[in-house]
C-alpha positions in Angstrom: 92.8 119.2 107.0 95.1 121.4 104.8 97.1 122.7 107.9 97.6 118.7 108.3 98.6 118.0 104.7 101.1 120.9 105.4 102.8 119.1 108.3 102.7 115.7 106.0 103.9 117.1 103.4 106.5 118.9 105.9 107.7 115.2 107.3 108.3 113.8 104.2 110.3 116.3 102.4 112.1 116.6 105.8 112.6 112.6 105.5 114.4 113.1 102.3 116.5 115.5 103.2 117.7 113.3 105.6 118.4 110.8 102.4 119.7 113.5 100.1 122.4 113.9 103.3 123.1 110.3 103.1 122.8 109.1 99.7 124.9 105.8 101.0 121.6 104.0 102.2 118.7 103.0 100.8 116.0 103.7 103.0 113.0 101.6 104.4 110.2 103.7 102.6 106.9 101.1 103.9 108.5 101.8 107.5 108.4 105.7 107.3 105.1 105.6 105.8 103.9 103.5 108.8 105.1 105.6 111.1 104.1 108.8 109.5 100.4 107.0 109.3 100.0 106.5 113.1 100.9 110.8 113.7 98.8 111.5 110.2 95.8 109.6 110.5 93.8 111.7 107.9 95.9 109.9 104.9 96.2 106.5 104.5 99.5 105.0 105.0 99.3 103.6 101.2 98.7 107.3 100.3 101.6 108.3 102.3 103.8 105.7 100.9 102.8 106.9 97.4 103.7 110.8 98.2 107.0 109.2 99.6 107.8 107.5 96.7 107.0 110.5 94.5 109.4 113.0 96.5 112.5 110.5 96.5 112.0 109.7 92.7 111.9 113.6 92.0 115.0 114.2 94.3 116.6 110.9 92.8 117.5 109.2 95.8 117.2 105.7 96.6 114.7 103.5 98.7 113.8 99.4 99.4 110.7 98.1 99.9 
C-alpha cells in the first residue's frame, strides 16, 4: 500500500503542477479526485479530495468545488 500512496501522492502533486503552470483557471478539484479514485481504489475519493485540497492550499493556487 505504501508503493500505492507513492503514486497517489505522485498524481496529485503532478496535478498541481499542472495548476502552478496555469494559475489562470481554477480547477475542478471533486472531478480530479474522482478520477484519481477509480485508478486509486485503496483511498477513498473524499480522502483524495482532502490531500488535494491540502497540496493546492500549500502551493497557493486556486480550485472550485
Amino acid at each position: 500500500m505504501k508503493d500505492d500512496d507513492e503514486q497517489l501522492m505522485a498524481e496529485i502533486n503532478a496535478q498541481a503542477d499542472r495548476a502552478d503552470r496555469d494559475r489562470t483557471q481554477q480547477w475542478d478539484l471533486p472531478a480530479i479526485a474522482n478520477v484519481l479514485a477509480a485508478h486509486f481504489e485503496h483511498r477513498s475519493e473524499e480522502d483524495i479530495l482532502e490531500q488535494l485540497k491540502t497540496v493546492f492550499r500549500a502551493r497557493g493556487l486556486f480550485w472550485r468545488g
